[in-house]
Backbone bond lengths (Angstrom), bond angles and torsions (degrees), N, CA, C in turn:
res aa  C-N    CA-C-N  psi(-1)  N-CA   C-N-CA  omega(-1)  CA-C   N-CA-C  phi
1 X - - - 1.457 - - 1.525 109.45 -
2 X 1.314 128.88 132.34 1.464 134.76 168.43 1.777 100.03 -45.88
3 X 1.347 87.79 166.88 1.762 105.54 -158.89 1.658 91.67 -138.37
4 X 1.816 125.31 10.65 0.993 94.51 176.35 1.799 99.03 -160.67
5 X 1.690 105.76 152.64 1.177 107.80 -141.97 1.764 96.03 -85.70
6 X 1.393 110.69 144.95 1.272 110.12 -162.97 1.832 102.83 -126.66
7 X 1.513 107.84 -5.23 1.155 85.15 164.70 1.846 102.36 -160.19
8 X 1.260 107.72 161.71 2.066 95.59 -179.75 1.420 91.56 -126.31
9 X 1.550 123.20 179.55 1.101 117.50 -150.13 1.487 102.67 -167.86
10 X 1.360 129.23 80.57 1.389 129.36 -145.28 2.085 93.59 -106.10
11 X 1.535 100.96 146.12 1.290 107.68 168.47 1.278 119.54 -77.76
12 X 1.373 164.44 121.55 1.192 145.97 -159.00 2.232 103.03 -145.74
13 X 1.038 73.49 118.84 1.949 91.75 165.72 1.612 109.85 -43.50
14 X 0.930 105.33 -67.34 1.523 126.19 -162.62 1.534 117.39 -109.18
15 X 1.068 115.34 81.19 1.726 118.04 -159.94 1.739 116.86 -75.55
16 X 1.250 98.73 -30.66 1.463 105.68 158.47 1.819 134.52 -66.48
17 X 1.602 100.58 -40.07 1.077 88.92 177.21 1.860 113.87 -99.99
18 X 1.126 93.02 18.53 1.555 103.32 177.57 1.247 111.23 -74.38
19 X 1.527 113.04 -50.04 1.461 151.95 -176.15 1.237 99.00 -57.19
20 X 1.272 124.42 -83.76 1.332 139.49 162.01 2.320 117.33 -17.24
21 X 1.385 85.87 -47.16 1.620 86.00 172.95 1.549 99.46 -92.72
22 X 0.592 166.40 17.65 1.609 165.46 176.22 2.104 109.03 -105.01
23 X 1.461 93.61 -63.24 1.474 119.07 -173.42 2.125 90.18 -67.72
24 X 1.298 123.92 -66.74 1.529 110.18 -173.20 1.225 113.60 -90.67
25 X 1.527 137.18 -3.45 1.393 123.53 161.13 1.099 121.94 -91.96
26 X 1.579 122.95 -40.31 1.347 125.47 172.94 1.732 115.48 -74.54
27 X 1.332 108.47 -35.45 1.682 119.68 -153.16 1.385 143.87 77.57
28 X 1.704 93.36 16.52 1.111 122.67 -178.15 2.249 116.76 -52.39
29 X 1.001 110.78 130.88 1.312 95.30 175.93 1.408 117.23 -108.32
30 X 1.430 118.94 148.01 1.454 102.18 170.74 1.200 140.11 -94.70
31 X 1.214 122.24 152.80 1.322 116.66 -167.97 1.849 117.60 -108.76
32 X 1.223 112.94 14.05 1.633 105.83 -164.97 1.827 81.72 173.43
33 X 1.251 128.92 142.57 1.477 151.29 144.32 1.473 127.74 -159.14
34 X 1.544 101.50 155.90 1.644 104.02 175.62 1.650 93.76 -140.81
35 X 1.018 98.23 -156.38 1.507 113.13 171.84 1.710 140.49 -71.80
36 X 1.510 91.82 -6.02 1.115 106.94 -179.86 1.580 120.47 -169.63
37 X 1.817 105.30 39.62 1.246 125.56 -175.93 1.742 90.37 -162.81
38 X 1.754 121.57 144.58 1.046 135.27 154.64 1.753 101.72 -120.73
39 X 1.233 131.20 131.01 1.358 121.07 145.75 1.862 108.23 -111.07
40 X 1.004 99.65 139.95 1.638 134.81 175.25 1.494 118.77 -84.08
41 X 1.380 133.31 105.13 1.505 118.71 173.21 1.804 110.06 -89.32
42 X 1.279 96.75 121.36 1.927 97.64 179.56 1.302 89.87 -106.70
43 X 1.209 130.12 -179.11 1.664 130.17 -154.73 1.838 94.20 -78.34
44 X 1.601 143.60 -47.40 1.056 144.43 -129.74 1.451 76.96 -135.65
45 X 1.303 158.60 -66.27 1.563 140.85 -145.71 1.869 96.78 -146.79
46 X 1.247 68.46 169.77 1.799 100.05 178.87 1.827 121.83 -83.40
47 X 0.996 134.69 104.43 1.311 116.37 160.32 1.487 107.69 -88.15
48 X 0.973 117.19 157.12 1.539 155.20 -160.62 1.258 111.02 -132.82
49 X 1.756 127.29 97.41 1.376 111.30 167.84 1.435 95.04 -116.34
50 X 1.486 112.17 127.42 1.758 135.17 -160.89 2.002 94.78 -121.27
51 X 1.334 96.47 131.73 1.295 116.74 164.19 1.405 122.72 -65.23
52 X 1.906 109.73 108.59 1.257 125.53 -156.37 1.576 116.72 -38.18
53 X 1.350 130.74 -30.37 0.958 124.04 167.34 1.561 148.78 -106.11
54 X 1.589 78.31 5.01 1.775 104.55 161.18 1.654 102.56 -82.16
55 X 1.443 123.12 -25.49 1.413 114.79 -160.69 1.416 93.94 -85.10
56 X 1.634 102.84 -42.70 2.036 98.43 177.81 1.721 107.63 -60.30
57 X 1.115 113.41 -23.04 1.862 85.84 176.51 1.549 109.43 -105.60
58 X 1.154 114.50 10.02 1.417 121.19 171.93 1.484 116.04 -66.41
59 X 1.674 92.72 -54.39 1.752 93.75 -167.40 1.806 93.14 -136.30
60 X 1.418 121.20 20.45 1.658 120.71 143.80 1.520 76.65 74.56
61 X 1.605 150.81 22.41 1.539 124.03 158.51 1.490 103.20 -100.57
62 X 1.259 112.52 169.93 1.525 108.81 -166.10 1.453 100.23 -163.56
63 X 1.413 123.94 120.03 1.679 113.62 177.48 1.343 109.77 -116.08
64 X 1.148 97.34 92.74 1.687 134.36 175.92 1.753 99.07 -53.19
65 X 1.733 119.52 -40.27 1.234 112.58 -167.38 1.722 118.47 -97.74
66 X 1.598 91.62 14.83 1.063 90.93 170.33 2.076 106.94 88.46
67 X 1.348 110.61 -47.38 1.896 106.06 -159.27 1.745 104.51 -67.48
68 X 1.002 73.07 170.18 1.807 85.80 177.15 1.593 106.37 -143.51
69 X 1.504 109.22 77.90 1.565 115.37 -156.85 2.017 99.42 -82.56
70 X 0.910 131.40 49.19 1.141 141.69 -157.63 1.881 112.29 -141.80
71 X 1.476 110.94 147.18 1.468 97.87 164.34 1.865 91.41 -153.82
72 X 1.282 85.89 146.90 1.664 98.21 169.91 1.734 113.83 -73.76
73 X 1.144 134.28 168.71 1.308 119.00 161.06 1.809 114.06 -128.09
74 X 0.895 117.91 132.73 2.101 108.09 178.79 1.830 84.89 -107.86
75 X 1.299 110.61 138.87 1.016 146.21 144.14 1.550 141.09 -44.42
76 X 1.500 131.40 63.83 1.343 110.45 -160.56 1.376 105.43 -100.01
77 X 1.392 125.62 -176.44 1.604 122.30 -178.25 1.082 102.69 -113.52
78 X 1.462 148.97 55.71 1.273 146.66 102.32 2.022 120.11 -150.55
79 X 0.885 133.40 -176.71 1.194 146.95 158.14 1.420 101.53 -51.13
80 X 1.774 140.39 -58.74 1.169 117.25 175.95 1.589 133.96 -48.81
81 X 1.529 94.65 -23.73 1.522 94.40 -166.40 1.281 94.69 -91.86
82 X 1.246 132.85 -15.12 1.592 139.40 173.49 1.877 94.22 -58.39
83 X 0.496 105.51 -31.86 1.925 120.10 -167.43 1.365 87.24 -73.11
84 X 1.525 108.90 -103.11 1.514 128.99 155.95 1.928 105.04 29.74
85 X 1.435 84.90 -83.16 1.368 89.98 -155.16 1.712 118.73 -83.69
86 X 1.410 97.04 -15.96 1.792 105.75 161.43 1.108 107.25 -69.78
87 X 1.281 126.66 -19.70 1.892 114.77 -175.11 1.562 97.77 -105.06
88 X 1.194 119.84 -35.57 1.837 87.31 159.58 1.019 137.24 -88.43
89 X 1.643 113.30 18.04 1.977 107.17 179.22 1.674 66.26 -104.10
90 X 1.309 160.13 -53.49 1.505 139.11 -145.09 1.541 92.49 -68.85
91 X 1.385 134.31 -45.43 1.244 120.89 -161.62 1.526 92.22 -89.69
92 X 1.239 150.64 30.39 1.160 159.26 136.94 1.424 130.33 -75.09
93 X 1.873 116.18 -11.68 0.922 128.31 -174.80 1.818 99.08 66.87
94 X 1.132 111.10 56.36 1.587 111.85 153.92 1.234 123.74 -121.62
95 X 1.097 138.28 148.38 1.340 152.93 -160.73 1.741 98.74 -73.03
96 X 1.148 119.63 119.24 1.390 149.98 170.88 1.389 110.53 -103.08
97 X 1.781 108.16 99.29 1.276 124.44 167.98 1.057 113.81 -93.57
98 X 1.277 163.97 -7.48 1.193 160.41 -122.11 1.532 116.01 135.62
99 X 1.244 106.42 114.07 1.571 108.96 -161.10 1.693 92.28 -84.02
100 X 1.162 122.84 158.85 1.551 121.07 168.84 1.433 111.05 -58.34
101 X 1.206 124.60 133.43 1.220 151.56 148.98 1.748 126.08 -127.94
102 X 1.140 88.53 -174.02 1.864 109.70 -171.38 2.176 102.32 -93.71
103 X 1.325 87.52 121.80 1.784 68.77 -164.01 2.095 92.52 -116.64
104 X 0.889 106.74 -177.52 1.545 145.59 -139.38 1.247 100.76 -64.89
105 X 1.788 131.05 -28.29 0.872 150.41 -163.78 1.542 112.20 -139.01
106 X 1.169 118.03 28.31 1.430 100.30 166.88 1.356 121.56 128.96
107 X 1.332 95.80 -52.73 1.479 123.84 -177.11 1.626 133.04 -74.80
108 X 0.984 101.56 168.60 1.720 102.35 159.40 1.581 129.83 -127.93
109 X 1.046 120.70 135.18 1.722 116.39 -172.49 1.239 112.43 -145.22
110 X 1.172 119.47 167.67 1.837 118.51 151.73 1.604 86.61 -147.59
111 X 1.546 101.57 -173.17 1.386 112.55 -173.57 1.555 114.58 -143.83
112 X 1.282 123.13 134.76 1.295 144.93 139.26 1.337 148.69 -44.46
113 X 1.367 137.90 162.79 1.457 130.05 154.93 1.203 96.89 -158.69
114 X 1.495 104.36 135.54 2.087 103.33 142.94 0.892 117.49 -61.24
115 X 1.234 101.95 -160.58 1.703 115.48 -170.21 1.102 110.92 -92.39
116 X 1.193 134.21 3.63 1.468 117.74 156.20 1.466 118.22 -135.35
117 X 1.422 95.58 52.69 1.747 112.70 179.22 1.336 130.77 51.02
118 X 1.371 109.12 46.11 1.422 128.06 152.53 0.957 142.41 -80.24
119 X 1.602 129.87 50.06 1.386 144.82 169.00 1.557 129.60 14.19
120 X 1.181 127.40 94.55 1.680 115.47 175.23 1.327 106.20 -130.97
121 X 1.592 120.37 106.19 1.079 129.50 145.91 2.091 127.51 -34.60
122 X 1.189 119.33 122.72 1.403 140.10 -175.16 1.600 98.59 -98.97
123 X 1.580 110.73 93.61 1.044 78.22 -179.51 1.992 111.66 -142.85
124 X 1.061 117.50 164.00 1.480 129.12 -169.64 1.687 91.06 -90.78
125 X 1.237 130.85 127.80 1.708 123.47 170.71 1.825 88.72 -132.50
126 X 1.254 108.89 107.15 1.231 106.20 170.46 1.893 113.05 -77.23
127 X 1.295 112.63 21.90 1.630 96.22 170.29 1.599 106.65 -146.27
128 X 1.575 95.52 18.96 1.517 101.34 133.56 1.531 150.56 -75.79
């Protein structure tokens, strides 16, 4: 069995402007859409942003409470670009959860969200 994750698959409210923050903040391109599916090609996997209630009868989960206890992580190759790239999604008008710092284990990160609170860690892993 593969050992590595090839694609994520996010519920999203608003499929356009999800798309829209993904495709002009990140530069993400797409690779496959309809009306109520975007897929995303990132160099190694697929994101998937699926229309919230196509995804609840897709796979029967449903977050009734609203959280999204989860965060993606992107990978950069050093601490500068960890910098780098938090100061152009902030001067992008993106939501700044966590400014970069030195974290607990080694690393360095800060954190993100779209617009409808989807968490992505920026992060430096020196033992990657």
């Amino acid at each position: 069995m593969q050992s590595h994750v090839t694609a994520i698959t996010l519920a999203v409210k608003d499929l356009a402007a999800i798309k829209a923050f993904y495709t002009g903040k990140f530069g993400w391109q797409t690779l496959a859409e309809n009306e109520k599916v975007v897929m995303l090609k990132l160099d190694n996997l697929v994101l998937t942003l699926c229309n919230e209630l196509l995804f609840a009868q897709y796979t029967n989960i449903s977050n009734n409470a609203g959280s999204k206890p989860f965060y993606l992580t992107i990978n950069l190759a050093s601490k500068a670009k960890v910098d780098e790239r938090i100061t152009q999604l902030k001067q992008e008008g993106v939501q700044i959860m966590k400014m970069p710092a030195e974290t607990f284990w080694g690393g360095y990160s800060g954190f993100i969200a779209d617009p409808e609170g989807n968490c992505w860690e920026m992060c430096y892993n020196p033992y990657a």
